[in-house]
C-alpha positions in Angstrom: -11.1 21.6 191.6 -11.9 24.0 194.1 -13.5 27.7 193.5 -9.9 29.4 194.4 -8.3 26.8 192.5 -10.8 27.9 189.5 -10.1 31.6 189.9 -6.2 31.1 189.8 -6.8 28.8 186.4 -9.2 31.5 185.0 -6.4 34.4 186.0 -3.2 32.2 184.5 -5.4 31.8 181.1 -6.4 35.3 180.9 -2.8 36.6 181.8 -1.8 34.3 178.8 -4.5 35.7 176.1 -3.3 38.8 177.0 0.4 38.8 176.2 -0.2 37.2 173.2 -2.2 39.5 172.3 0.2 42.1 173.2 3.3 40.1 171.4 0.9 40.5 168.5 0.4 44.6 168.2 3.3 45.0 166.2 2.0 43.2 163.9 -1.9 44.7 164.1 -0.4 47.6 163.7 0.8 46.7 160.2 -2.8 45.1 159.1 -4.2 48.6 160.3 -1.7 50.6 158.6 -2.8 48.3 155.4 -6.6 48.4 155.7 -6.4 52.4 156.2 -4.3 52.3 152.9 -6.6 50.0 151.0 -9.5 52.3 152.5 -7.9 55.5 150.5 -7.4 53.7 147.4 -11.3 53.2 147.6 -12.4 56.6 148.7 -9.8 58.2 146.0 -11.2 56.1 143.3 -14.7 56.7 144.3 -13.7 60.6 144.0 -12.5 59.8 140.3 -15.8 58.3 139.4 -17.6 61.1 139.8 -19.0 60.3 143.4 -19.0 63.1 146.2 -16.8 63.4 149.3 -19.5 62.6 151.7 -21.0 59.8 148.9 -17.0 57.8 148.4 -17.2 57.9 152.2 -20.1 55.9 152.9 -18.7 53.5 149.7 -15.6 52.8 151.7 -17.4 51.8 154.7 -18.1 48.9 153.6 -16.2 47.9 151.0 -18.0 44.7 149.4 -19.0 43.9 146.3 
């Protein structure tokens, strides 16, 4: 296949990946919206324990057990 020929494959996939990608925001969106929610619930219960502001903060970066 030829260099230009290449470059036109390479452009086609690309163009591909990213309108799927964009077909998919709508739904990103919703997994964002969840993760900041599930985020809160962390930080808030954090607060409850007895942890500080700045302390449930660094907790919910990294939410792992």
């Amino acid at each position: 296949m030829s260099n230009e020929a290449n470059k036109a494959m390479n452009a086609a996939k690309s163009d591909a990946i990213f309108d799927a990608a964009k077909r998919e925001m709508p739904m990103e969106i919703r997994k964002a919206d969840f993760i900041a929610e599930v985020r809160r619930v962390h930080y808030e219960a954090s607060i409850r324990k007895g942890f500080t502001a700045a302390e449930a903060l660094v907790l919910c970066m990294k939410p792992t057990f």
